[in-house]
Structures are given as structure tokens and as C-alpha cells.
N, CA, C and O of each residue as an XYZ file, in Angstrom:
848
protein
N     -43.529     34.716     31.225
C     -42.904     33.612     31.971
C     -43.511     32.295     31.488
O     -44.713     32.249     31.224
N     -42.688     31.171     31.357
C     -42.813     29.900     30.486
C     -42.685     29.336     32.026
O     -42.446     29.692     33.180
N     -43.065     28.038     31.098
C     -43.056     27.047     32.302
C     -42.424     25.541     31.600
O     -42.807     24.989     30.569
N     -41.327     25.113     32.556
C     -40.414     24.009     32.421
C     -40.462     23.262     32.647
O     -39.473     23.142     33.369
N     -41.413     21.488     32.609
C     -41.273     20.808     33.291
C     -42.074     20.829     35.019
O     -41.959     20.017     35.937
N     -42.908     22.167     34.922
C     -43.565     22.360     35.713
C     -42.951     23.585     36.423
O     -43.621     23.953     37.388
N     -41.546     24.489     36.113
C     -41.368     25.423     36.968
C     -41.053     26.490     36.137
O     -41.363     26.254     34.969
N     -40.624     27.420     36.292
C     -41.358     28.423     35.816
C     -40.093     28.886     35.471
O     -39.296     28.617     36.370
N     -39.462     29.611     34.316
C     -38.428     29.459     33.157
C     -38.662     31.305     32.430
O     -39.709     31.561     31.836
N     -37.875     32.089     32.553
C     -38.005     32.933     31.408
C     -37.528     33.129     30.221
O     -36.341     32.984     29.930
N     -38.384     33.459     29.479
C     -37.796     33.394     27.829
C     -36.354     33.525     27.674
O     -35.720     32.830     26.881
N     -35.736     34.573     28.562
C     -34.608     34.349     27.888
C     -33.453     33.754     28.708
O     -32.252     33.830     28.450
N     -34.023     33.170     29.706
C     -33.352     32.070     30.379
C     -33.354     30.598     29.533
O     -32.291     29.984     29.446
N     -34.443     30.118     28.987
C     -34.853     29.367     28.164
C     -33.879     29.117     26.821
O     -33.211     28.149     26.458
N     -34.165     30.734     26.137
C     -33.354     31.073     24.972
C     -31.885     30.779     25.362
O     -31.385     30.226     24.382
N     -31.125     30.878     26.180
C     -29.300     31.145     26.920
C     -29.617     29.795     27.516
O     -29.059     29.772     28.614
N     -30.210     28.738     27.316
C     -30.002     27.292     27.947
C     -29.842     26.315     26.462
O     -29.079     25.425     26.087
N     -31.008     27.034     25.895
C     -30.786     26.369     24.247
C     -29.202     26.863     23.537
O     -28.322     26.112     23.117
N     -29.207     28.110     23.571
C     -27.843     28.355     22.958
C     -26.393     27.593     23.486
O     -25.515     27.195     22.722
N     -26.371     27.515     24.627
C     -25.624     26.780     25.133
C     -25.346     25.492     25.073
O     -24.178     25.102     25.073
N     -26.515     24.559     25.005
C     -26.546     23.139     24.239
C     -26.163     23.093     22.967
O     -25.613     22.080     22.534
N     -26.359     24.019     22.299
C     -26.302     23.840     20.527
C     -24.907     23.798     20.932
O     -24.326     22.713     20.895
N     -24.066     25.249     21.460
C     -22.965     24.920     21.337
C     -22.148     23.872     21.924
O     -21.023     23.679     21.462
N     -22.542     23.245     22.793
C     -21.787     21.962     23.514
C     -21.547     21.172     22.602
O     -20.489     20.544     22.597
N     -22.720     20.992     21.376
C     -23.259     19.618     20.642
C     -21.949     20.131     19.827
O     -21.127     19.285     19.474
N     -21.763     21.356     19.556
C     -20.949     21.540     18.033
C     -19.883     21.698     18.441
O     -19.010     21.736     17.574
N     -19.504     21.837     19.672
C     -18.088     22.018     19.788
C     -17.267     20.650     19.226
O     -17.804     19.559     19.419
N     -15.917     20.712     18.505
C     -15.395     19.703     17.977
C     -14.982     19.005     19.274
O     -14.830     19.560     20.362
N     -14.783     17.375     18.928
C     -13.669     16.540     19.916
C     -13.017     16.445     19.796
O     -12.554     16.430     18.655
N     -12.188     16.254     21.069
C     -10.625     15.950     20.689
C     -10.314     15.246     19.742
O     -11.044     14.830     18.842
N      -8.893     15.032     19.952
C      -8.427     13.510     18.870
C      -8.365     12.619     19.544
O      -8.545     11.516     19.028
N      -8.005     12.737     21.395
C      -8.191     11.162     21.812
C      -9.484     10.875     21.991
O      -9.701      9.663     22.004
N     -10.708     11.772     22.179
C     -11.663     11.637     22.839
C     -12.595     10.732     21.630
O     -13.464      9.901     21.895
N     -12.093     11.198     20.110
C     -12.303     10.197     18.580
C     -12.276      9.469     18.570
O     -13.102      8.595     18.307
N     -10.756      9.471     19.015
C     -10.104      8.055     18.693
C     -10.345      6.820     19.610
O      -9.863      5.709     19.389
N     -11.292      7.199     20.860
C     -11.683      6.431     21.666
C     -13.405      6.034     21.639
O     -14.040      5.301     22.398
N     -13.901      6.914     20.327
C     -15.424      7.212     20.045
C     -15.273      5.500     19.135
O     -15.895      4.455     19.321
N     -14.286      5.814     18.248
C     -13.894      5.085     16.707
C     -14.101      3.613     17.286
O     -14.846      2.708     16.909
N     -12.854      3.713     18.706
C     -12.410      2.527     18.927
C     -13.255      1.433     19.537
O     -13.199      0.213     19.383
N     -14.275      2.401     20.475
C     -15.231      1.770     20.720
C     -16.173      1.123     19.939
O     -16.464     -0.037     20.230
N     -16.739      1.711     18.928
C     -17.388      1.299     17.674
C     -16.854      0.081     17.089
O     -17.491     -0.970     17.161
N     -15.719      0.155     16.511
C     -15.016     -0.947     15.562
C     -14.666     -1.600     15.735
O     -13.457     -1.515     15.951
N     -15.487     -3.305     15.859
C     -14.996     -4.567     16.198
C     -13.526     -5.113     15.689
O     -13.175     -4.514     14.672
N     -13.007     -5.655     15.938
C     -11.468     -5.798     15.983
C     -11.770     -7.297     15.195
O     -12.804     -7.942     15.367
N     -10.455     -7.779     14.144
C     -10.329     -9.060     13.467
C      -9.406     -9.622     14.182
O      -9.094     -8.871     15.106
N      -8.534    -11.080     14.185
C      -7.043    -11.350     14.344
C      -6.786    -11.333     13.180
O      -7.693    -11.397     12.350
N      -5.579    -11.249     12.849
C      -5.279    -11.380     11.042
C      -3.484    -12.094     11.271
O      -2.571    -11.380     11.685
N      -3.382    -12.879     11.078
C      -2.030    -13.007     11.455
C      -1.479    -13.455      9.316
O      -2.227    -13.923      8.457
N       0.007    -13.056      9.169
C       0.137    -13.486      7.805
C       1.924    -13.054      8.061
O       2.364    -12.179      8.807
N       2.529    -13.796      7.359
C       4.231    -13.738      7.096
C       4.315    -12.312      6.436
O       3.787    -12.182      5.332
N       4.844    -11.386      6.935
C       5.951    -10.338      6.268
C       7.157    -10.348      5.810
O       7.769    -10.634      6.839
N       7.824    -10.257      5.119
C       9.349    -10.580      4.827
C      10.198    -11.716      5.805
O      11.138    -11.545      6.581
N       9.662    -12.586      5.529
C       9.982    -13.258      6.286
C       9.985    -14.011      7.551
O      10.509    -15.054      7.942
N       8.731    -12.548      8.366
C       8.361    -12.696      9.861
C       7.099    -12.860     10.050
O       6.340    -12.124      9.420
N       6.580    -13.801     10.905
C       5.396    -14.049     11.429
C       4.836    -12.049     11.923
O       5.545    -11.142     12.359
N       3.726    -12.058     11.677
C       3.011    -11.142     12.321
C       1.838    -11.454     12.415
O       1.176    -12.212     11.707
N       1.454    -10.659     13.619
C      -0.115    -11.000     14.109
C      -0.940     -9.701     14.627
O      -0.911     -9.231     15.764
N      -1.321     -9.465     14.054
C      -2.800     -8.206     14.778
C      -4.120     -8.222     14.781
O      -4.858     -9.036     14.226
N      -4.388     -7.336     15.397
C      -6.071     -7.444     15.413
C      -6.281     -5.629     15.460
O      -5.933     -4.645     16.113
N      -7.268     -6.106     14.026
C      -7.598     -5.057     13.236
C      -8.840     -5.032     12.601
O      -9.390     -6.031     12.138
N      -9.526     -3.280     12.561
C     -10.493     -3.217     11.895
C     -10.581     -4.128     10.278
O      -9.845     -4.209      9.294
N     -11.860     -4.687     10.668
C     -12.066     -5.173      9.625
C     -11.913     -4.779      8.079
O     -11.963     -5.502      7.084
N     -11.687     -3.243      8.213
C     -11.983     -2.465      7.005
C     -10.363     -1.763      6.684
O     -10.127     -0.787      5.970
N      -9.639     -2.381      7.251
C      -7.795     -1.986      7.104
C      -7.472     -2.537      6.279
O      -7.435     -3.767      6.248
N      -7.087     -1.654      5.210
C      -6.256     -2.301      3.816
C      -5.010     -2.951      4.628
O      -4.457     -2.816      5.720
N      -4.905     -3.661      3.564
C      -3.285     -4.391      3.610
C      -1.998     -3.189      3.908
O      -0.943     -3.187      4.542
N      -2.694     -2.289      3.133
C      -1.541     -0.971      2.705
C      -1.796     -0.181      4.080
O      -0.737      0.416      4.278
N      -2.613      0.090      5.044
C      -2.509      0.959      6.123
C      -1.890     -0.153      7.453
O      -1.041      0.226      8.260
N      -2.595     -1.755      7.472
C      -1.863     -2.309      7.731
C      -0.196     -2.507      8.036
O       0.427     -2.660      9.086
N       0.202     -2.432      6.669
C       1.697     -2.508      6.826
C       2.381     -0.988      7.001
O       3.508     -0.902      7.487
N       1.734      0.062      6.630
C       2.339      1.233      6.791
C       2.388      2.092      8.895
O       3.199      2.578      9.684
N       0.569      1.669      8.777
C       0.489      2.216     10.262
C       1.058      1.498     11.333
O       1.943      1.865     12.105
N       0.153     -0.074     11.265
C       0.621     -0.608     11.987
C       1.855     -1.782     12.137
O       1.930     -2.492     13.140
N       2.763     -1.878     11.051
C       3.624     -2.376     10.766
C       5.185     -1.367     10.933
O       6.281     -1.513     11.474
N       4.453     -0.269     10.075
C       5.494      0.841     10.383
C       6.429      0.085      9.106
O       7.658      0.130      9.048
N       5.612     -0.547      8.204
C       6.698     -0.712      6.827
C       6.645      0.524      5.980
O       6.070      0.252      4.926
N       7.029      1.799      6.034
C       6.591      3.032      5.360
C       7.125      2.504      4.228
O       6.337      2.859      3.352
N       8.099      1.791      3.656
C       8.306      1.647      1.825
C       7.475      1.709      0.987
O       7.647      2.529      0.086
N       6.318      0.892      0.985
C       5.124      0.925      0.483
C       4.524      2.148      0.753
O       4.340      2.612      1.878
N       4.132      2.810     -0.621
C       3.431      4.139     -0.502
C       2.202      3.775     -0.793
O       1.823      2.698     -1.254
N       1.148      5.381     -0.303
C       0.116      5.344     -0.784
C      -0.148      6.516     -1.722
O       0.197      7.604     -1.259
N      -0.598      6.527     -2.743
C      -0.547      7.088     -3.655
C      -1.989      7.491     -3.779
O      -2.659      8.014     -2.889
N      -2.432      7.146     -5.145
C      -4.125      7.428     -4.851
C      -4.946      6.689     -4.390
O      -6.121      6.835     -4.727
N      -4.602      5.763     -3.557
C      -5.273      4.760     -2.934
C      -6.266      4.657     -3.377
O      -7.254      4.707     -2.645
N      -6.424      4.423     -5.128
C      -7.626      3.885     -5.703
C      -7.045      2.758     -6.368
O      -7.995      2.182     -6.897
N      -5.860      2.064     -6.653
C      -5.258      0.774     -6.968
C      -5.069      1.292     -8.570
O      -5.176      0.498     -9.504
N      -4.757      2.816     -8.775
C      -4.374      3.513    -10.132
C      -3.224      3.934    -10.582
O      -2.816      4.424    -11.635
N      -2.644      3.553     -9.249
C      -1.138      4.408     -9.686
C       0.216      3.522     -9.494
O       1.275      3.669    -10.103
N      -0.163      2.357     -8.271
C       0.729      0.962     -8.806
C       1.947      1.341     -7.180
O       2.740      0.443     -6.900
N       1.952      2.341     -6.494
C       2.700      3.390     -5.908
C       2.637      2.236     -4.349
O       3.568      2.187     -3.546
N       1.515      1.517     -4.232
C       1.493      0.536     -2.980
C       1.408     -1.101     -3.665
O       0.448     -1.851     -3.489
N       2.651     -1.445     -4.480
C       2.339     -2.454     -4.842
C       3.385     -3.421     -4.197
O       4.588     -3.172     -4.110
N       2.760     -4.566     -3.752
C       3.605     -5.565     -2.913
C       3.395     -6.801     -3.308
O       2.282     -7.122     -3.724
N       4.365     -7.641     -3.248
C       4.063     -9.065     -3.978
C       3.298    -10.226     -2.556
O       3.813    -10.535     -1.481
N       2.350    -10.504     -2.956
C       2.254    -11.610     -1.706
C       1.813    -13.144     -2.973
O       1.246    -13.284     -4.057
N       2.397    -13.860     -2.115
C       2.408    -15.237     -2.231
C       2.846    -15.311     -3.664
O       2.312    -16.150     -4.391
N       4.040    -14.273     -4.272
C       4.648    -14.240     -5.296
C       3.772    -13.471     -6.617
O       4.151    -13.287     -7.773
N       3.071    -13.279     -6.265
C       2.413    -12.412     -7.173
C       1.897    -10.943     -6.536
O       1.532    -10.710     -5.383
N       1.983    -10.146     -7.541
C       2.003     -8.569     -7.155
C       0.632     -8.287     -6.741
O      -0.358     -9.010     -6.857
N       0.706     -7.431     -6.373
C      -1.212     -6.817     -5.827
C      -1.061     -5.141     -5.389
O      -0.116     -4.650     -4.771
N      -1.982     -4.603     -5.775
C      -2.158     -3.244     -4.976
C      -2.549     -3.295     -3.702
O      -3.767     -3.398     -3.560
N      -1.906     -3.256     -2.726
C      -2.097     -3.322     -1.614
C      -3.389     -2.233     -0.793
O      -4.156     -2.355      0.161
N      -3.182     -1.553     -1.443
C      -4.487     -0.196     -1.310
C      -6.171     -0.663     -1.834
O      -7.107      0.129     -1.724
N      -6.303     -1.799     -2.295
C      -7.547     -2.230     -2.972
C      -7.636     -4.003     -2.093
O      -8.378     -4.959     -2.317
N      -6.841     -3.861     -1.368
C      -6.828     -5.480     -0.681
C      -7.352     -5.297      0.619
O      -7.108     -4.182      1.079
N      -7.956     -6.006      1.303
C      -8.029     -6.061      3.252
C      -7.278     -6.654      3.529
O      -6.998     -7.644      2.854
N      -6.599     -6.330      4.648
C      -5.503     -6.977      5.427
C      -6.141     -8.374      6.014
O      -5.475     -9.372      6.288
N      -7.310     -8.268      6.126
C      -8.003     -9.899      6.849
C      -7.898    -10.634      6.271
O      -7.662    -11.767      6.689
N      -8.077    -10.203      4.504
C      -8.426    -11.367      3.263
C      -7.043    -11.864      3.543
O      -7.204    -12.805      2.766
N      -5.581    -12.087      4.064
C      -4.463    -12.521      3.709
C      -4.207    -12.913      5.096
O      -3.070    -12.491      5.307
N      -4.540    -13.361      5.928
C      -4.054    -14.417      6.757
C      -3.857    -15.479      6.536
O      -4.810    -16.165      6.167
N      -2.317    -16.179      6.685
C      -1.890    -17.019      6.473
C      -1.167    -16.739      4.968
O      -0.974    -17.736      4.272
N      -0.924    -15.948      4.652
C      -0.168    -15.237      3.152
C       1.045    -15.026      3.853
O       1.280    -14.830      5.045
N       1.873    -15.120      2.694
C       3.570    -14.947      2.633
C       3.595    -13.568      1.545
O       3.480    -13.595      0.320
N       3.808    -12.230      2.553
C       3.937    -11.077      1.624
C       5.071    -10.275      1.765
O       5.680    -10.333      2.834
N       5.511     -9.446      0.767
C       7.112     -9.064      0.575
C       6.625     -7.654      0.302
O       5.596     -7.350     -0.301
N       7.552     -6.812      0.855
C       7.586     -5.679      0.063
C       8.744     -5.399      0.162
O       9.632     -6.204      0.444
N       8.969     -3.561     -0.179
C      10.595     -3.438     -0.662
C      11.684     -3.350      0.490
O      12.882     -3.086      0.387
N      11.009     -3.614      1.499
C      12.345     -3.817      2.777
C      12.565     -5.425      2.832
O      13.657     -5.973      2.982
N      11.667     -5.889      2.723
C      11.785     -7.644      2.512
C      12.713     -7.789      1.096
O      13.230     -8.844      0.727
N      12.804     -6.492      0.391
C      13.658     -7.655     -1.359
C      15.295     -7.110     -0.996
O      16.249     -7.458     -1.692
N      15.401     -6.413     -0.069
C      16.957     -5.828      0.249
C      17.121     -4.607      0.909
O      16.152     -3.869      0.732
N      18.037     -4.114      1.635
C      18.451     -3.383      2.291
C      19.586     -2.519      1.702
O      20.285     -2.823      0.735
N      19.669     -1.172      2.588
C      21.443     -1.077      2.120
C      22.586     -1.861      2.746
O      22.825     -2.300      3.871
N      23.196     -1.861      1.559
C      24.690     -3.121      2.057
C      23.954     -4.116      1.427
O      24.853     -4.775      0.906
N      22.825     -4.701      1.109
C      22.881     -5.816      0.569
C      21.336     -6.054     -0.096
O      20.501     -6.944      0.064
N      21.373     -4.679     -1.016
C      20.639     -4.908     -2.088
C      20.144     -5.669     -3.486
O      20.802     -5.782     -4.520
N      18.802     -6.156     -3.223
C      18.209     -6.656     -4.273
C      18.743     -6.294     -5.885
O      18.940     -5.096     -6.090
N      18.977     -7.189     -6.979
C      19.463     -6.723     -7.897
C      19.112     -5.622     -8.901
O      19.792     -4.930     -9.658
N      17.492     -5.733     -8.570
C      16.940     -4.951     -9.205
C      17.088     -3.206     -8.162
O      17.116     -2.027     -8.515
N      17.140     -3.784     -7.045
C      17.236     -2.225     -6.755
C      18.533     -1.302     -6.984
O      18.785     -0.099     -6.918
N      19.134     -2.332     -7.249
C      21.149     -2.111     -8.010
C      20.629     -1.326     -9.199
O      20.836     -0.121     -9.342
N      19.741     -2.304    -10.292
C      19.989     -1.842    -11.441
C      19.020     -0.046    -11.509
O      19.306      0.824    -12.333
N      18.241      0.054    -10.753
C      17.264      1.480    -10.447
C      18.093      2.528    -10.351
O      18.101      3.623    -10.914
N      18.725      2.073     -9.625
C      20.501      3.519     -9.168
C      21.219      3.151    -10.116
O      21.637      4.157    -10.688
N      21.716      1.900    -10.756
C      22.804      2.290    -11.924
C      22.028      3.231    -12.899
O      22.645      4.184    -13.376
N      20.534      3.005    -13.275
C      20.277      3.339    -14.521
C      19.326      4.363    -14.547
O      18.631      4.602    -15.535
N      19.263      5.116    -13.249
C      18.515      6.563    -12.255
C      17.287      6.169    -12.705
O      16.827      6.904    -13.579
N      16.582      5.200    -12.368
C      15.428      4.572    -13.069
C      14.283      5.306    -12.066
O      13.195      4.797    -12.336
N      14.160      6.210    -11.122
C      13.739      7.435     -9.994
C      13.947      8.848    -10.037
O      15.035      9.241    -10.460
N      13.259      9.513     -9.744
C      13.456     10.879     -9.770
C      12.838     11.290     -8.580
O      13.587     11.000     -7.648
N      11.754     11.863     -8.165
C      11.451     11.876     -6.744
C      11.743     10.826     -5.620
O      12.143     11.005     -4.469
N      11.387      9.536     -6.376
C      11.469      8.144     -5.800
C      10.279      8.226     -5.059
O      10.364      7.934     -3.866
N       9.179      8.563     -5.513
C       7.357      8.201     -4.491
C       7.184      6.639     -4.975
O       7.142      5.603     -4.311
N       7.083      6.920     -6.661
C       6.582      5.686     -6.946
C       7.868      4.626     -6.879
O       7.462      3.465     -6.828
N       9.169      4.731     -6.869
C      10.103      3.717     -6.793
C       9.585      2.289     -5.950
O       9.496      1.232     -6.575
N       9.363      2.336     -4.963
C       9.290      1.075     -4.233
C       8.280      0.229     -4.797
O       8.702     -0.894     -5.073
N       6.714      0.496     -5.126
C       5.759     -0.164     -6.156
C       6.480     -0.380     -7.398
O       6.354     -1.560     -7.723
N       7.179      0.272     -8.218
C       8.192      0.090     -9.488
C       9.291     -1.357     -9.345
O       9.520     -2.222    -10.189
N       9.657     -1.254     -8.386
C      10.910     -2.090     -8.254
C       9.895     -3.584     -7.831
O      10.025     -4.634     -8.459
N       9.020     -3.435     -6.801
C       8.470     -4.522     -6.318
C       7.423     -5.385     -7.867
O       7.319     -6.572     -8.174
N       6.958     -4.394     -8.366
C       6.293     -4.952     -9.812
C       7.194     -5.355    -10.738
O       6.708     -6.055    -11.626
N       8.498     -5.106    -10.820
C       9.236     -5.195    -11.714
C       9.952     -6.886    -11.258
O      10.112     -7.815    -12.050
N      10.229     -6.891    -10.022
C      10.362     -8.420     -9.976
C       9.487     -9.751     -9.849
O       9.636    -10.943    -10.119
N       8.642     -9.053     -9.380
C       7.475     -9.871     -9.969
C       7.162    -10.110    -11.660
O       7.060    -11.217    -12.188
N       7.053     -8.922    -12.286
C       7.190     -9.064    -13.697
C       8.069    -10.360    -14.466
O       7.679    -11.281    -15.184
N       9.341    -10.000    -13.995
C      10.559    -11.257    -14.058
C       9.923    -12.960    -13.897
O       9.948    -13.925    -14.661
N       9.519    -12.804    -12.884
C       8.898    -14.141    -12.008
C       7.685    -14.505    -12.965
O       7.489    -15.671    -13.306
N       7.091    -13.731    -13.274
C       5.736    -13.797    -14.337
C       6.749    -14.500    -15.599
O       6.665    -15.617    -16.110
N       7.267    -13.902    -15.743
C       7.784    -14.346    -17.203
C       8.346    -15.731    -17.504
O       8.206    -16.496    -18.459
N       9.117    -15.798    -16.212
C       9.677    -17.230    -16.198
C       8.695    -18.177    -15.516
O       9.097    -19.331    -15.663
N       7.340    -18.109    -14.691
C       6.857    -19.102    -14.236
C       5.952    -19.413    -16.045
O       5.661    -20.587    -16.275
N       5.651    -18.514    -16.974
C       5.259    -18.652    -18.313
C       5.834    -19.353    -18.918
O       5.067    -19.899    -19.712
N       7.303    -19.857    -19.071
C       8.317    -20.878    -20.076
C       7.693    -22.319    -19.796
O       7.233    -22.524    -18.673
N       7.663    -23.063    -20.503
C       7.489    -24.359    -20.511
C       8.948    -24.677    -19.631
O      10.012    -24.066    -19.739
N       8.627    -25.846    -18.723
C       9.827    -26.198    -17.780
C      10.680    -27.393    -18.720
O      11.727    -27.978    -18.443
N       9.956    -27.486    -19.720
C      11.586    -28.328    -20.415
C      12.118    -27.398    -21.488
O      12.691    -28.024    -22.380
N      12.099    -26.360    -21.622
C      12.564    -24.741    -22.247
C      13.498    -24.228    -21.409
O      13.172    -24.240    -20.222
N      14.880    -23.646    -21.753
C      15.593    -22.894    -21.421
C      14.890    -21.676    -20.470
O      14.247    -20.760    -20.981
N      14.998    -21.740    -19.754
C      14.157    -20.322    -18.522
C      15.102    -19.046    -18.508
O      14.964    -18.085    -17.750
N      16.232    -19.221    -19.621
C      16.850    -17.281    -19.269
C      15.347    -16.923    -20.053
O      14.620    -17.353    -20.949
N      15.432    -15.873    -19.092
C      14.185    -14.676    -19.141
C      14.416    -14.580    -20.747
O      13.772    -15.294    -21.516
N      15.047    -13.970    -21.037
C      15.276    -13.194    -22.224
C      14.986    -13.772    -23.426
O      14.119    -13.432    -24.232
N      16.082    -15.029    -23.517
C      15.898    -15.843    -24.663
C      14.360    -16.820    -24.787
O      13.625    -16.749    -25.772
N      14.151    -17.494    -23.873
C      13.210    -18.127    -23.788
C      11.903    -17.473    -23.552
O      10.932    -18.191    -23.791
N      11.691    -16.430    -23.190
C      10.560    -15.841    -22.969
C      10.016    -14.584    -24.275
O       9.035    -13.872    -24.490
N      11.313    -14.876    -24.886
C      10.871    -13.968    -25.817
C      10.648    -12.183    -25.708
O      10.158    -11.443    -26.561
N      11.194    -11.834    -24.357
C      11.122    -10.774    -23.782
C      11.523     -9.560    -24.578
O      12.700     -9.335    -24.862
N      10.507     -8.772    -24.938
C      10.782     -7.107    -25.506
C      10.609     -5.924    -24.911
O       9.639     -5.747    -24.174
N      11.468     -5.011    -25.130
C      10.751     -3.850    -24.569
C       9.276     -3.580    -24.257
O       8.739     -3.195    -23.219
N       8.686     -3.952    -25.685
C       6.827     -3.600    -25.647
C       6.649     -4.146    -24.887
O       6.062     -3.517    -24.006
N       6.913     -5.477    -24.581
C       5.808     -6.475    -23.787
C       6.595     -5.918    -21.978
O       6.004     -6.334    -20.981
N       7.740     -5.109    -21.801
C       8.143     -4.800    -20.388
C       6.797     -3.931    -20.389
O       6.023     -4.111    -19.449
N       6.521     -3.151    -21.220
C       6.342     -1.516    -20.866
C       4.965     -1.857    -20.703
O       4.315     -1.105    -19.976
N       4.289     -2.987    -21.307
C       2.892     -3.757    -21.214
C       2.554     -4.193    -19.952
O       1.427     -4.072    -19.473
N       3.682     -4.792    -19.294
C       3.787     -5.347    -17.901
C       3.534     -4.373    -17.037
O       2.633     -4.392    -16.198
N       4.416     -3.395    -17.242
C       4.563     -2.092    -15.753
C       3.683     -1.117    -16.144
O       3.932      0.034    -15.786
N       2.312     -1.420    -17.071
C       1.664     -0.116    -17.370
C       0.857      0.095    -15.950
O       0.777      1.287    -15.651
N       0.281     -0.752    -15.068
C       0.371     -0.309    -14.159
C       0.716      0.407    -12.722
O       0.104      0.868    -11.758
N       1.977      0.232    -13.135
C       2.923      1.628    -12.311
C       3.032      3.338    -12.878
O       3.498      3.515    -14.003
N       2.791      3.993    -12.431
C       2.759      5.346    -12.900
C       3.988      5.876    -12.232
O       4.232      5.785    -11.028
N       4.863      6.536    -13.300
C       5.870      7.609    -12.751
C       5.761      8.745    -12.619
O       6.885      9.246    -12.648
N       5.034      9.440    -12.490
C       4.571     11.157    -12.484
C       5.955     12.032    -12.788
O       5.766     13.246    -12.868
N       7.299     11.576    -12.963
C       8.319     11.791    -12.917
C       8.604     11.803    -14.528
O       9.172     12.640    -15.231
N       7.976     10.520    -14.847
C       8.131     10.574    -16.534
C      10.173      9.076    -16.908
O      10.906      8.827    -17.866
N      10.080      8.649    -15.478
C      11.270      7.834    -16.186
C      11.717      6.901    -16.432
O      12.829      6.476    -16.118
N      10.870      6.408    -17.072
C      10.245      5.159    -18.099
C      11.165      4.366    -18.706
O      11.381      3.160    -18.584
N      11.655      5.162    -19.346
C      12.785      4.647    -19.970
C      14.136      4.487    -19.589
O      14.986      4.089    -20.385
N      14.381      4.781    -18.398
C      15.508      4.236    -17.600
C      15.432      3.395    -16.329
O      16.405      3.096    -15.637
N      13.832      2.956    -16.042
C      13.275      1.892    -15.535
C      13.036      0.789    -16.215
O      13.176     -0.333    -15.726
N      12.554      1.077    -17.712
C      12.599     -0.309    -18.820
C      14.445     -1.047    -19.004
O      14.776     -2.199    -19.284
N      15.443      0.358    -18.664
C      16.647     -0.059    -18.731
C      17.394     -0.738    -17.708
O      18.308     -1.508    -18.004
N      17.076     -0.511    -16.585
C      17.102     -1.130    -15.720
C      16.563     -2.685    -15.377
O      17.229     -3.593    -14.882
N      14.995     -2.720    -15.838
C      14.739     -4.196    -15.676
C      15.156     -4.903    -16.968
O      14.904     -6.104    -17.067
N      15.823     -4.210    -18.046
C      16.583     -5.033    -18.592
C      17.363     -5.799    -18.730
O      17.452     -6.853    -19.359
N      18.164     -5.065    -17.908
C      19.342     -5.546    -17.153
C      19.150     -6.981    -16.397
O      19.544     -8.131    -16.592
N      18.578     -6.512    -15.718
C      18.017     -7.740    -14.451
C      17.771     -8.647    -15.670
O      18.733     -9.353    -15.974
N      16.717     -8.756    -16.389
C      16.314     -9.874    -17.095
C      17.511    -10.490    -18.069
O      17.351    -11.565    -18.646
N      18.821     -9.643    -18.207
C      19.505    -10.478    -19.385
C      19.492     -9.643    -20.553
O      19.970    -10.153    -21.567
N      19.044     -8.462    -20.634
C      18.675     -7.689    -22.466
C      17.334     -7.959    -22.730
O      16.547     -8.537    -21.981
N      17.089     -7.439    -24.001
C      15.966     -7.291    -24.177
C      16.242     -8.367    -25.848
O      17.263     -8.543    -26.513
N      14.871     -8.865    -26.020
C      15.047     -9.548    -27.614
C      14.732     -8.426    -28.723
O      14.800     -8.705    -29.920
């Protein structure tokens, strides 16, 4: 007979009090009981920044990509996440006219940003041109990476022509000197795991006017 705190305990009362704690400790938690562990923990930001057009405002962990941002709490699912290591091009969104991996950004760093993705460049019934030319020219095959594809690809465009000297003719094509190589140079950061490259280079051809 042991003694507890001053009273008197048998071994294997002792032993069946320990076992029982271990298991309390290890039993898993819920998911709300987490998600209320998490929430408590993680100081909250405001982040407010333009979406397609619309004011939005939240308050969010400091540590929320742009890309879980607009997917979780935006509920913009277009934007994929892919390997959410900023390798595969699959969450790419244009803000303040230039493209970005949204998966390698914080949603805090862009308050007060004007950002687009592929529900902001068109809809059905009144689709973006480039997303015209993707279906004329099956420039998709699963369609994971499509929406980063299409969103880099008009940005690409925009790259090319903010490059022309402004007393230069600005068609893409002629004035920019635009080639296949230098498309396929542009979108090497989009990955198609699909392999269809070449009816996505045909496609933003289109859009741009031909190729030189």
C-alpha cells in the first residue's frame, strides 16, 4: 500500500488512475473542439482589398494565403491549388494587373489591391476572349490547371503591350514582335500535367493577333 498525497492508494489503483489519464491525454479532439483550440490561439488581421470588382473585407489569420483567402473564405473556388509551392502556376491571379501565385502571397500583404481572378475576367454568356479562344482551340483537358492558364495568359498580353514604346503601334503582334518562343517563355510557369501546350499557345494566339 502507497501513499497519495497523504492517503493511502494501492498499486493497482494507482496503476488504473495512470492508465486512464494517458488515455484521456491521447484520446483525439473533435473538429469543433480544434477548431475552437486554433481559433483561440490565432490573432485575427482586417485585410480589406477589391475582388473583381467588389470591395471585400475580413479578418484573418495572419498566415492566410491570398489563395485560401479567396478559395475558403471568399468561396472563389476558380483559383486552384495545386502544389501550393508557387510551382505549378495552377493558383495564379492577376492583382493590380500583374500576375502572382496566389499560394506564395499573404492575403494581409494586399490590402487595398485591385485583384482579378477567373470569375472576375468572364462568365458564361459573356465570356472573356481568351476564355473563347481555350474552348475554340481545346486549349484544357482535365481543366485543373485552366483557370491559372487563362488568367497568366492575359496578363502575358498586358505584359507585352505595357513593353511597346507608346509612340509605336501597340497591336500585340506586330509591334511587340511576338513569337511562339517568347509565348511558351512567358507561360513556362504554368504547368499542364495534361500536356496541351500547344493548343493553349494556339489559343493565346489568337487573342494576340497571330504570331510573328
Amino acid at each position: 500500500m502507497d501513499e497519495l498525497n497523504g492517503f493511502p492508494v494501492s498499486r493497482r489503483e494507482l496503476l488504473g488512475g495512470g492508465a486512464a489519464a494517458a488515455a484521456a491525454t491521447a484520446a483525439p479532439m473533435s473538429a469543433e473542439a480544434a477548431e475552437g483550440a486554433v481559433n483561440a490561439q490565432a490573432p485575427t488581421m482586417p485585410c480589406s482589398f477589391e475582388v473583381n470588382g467588389q470591395q471585400r473585407d475580413l479578418d484573418l489569420d495572419p498566415r492566410t494565403t491570398l489563395l485560401d483567402a479567396l478559395r475558403e473564405h471568399l468561396h472563389l473556388t476558380g483559383t486552384k491549388k495545386g502544389c501550393d509551392h508557387g510551382q505549378c502556376g495552377a493558383c495564379t491571379v492577376i492583382v493590380n494587373g500583374q500576375r502572382i501565385n496566389a499560394c506564395l502571397s499573404l492575403a494581409v500583404q494586399h490590402t487595398g489591391d485591385k485583384i482579378t481572378t477567373i470569375e472576375g475576367l468572364g462568365q458564361p454568356g459573356n465570356l472573356h476572349t481568351m476564355q473563347a479562344a481555350f474552348i475554340k482551340h481545346d486549349g484544357y483537358q482535365c481543366g485543373y490547371c485552366t483557370p491559372g492558364q487563362i488568367c497568366s495568359a492575359v496578363a502575358v498580353l498586358d505584359e507585352i503591350k505595357r513593353g511597346v514604346p507608346s509612340h509605336v503601334q501597340t497591336d500585340i503582334a506586330a509591334a511587340a514582335q511576338f513569337t511562339n518562343m517568347e509565348l511558351r517563355e512567358r507561360m513556362s510557369g504554368n504547368i499542364c500535367r495534361c500536356g496541351a501546350y500547344s493548343n493553349i499557345a494556339e489559343a493565346v494566339a489568337e487573342v494576340a493577333g497571330g504570331v510573328a
